[in-house]
N, C-alpha and C positions, 0 to 999 in steps of 0.2 A: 366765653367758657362753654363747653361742652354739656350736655347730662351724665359721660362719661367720669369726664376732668370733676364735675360738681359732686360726682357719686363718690370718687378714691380721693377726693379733698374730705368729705364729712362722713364717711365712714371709716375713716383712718383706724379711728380709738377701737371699734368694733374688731376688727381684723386684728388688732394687734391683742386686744383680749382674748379673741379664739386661737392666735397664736401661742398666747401663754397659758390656755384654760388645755390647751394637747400636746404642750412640752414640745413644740416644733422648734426648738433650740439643741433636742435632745437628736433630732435628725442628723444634723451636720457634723454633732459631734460624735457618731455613732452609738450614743449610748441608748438611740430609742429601743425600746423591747418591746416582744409581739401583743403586749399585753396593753402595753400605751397605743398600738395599733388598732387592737380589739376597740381599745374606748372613741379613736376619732373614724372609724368604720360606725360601730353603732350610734353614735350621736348623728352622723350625717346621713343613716340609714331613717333614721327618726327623722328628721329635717324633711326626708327627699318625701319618706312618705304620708307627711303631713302637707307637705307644697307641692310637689311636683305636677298632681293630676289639676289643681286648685290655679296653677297656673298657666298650664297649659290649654285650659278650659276658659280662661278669661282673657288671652292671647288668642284667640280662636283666627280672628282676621288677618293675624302677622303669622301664620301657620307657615305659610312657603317661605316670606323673607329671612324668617328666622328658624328653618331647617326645622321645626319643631321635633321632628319624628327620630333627626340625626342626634338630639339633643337629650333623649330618655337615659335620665340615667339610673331611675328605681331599681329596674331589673339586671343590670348590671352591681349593683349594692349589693344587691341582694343574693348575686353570686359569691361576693366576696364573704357575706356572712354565713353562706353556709360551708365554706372553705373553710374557714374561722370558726368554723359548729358554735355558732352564736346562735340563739332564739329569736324571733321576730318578736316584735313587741309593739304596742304603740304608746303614744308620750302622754302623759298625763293631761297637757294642755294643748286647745288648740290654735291654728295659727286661722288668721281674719282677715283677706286680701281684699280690700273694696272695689277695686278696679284696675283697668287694664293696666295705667300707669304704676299703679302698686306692684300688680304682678310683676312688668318691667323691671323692677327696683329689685325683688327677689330673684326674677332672673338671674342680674347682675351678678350676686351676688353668688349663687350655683357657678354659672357661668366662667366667673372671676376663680372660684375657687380650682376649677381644672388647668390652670397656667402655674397653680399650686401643689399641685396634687402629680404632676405633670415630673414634676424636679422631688416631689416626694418619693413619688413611684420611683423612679429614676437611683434615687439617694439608698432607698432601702433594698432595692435590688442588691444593691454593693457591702450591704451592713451584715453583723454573721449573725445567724437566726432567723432571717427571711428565705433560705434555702426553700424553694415550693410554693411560697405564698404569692397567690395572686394577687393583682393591684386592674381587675376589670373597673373600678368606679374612677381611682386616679388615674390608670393607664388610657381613661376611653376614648381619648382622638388619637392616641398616639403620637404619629410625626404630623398629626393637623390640628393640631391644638393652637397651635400659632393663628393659622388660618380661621379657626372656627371662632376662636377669642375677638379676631380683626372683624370679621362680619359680623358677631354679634355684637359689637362696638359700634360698625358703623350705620346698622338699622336701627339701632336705641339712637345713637345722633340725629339723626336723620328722621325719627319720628316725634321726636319730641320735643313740643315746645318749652322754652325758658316759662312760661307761666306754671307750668306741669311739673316742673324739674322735683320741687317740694313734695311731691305726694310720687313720685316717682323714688326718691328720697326715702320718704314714711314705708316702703315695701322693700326697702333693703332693710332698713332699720328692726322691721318687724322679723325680718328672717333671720337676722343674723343674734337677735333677743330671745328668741325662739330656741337657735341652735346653742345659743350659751347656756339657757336654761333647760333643755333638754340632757343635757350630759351630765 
């Protein structure tokens, strides 16, 4: 098995929690409104800006294999919240990455979330009340989302050993406990 396969086997429960903690059911059936949008913008605005620099800075040596620079997605967030005349804010708690493999494991977990975000953007483009609203955080690879998701899939395999997998594990955990409690 994978660090990938190990990470969307034990972090099922998580994801399907953030699923129902932002009404992502409410997508398909178009009854999301811009207002359940505001909440899973700013919660992941919270998130990015509580992680993003934290792991990018502990990934430092996988900089090139994992695009780092193509992968910012704060400033993109953060377009969308002023779109949205939402306030900046930051979260009451913070988040504690111990190591590169933690960071890893949050990655993931960012990373994962734009294959989602991808078919959300996508969803609410089509929904009535999104007329104007941008989707820069979900929209951000656009038609390379597929691509960007495969690569950063296959440098986390590729770099990480089955002894790591666990604490690789522990930094999805922590981010995606972070984002639940944040919102």
């Amino acid at each position: 098995m994978t660090v990938s396969e190990y990470l969307k086997q034990n972090t099922a429960s998580y994801h399907d929690a953030a699923e129902k903690l932002f009404n992502s059911k409410k997508i398909f059936s178009k009854t999301f409104t811009v207002e359940d949008y505001k909440k899973i913008i700013h919660s992941n605005y919270l998130m990015l800006l509580h992680s993003e620099d934290k792991i990018f800075k502990k990934l430092d040596k996988y900089s090139e294999k994992l695009q780092l620079s193509d992968r910012m997605k704060l400033p993109l967030i953060e377009k969308d919240l002023k779109s949205l005349l939402l306030k900046k804010a930051v979260a009451d708690s913070e988040l504690e990455l111990t190591s590169q493999h933690e960071a890893l494991g949050a990655m993931y977990v960012i990373e994962g979330s734009t294959l989602g975000g991808n078919v959300i953007a996508k969803q609410l483009s089509k929904t009535d009340g999104f007329d104007g609203i941008t989707f820069n955080f979900f929209g951000c690879y656009h038609e390379n989302t597929g691509a960007m998701w495969k690569s950063f899939k296959e440098t986390l395999d590729a770099e990480v050993h089955e002894n790591n997998y666990d604490e690789v594990l522990s930094g999805a955990k922590k981010l995606y406990s972070f984002l639940l409690n944040v919102s």
